[in-house]
C-alpha positions in Angstrom: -1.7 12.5 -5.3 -2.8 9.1 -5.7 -6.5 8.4 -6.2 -8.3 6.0 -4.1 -9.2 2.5 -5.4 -13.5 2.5 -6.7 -13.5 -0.5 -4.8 -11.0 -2.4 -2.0 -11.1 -6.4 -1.5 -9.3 -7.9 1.2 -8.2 -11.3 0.7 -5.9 -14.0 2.2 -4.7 -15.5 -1.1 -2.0 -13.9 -3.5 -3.7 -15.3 -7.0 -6.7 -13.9 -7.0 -9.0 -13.7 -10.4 -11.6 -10.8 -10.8 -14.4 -10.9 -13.5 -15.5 -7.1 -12.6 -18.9 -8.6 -11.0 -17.8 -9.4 -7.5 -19.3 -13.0 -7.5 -18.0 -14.9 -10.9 -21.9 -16.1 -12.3 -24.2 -13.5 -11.7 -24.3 -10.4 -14.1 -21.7 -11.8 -15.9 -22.5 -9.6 -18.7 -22.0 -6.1 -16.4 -18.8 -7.4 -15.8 -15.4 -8.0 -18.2 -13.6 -10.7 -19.0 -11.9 -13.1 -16.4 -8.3 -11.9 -15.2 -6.0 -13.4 -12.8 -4.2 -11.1 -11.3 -0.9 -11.8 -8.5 -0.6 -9.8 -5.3 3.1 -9.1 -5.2 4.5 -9.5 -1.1 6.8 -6.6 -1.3 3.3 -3.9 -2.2 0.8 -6.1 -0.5 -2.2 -5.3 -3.4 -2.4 -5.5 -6.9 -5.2 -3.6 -9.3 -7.1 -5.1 -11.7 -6.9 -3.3 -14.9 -10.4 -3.6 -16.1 -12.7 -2.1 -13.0 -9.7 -0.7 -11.0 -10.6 -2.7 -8.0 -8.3 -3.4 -5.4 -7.4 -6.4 -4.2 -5.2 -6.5 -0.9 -3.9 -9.0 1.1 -4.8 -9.6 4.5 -1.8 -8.5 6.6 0.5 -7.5 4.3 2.0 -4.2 4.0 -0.8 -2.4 2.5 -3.2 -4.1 4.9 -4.7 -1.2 7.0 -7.7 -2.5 8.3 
């Protein structure tokens, strides 16, 4: 059974870059270091490794909003 995402981002782009603070300034230092991270098509989100957030793209195939 897969565990759900701590947080979900929807987003248009596939390259997206997450910094763990949710706005790339602020609180930098709750955050981690800056990692880009490419939504592949075919899964429709992609996971960053640091905070486990997930980032999927807007009307792809994991798109369920």
């Amino acid at each position: 059974m897969t565990q759900p995402a701590p947080e979900t981002i929807r987003t248009p782009n596939t390259r997206i870059a997450c910094d763990g603070t949710g706005d790339g300034l602020a609180n930098a230092a709750l955050g981690h270091p800056r990692v880009w991270l490419e939504i592949d098509p075919d899964a429709g989100f992609a996971d960053c490794g640091y905070c486990d957030r997930r980032f999927i793209l807007i009307g792809g195939i994991a798109d369920k909003a």
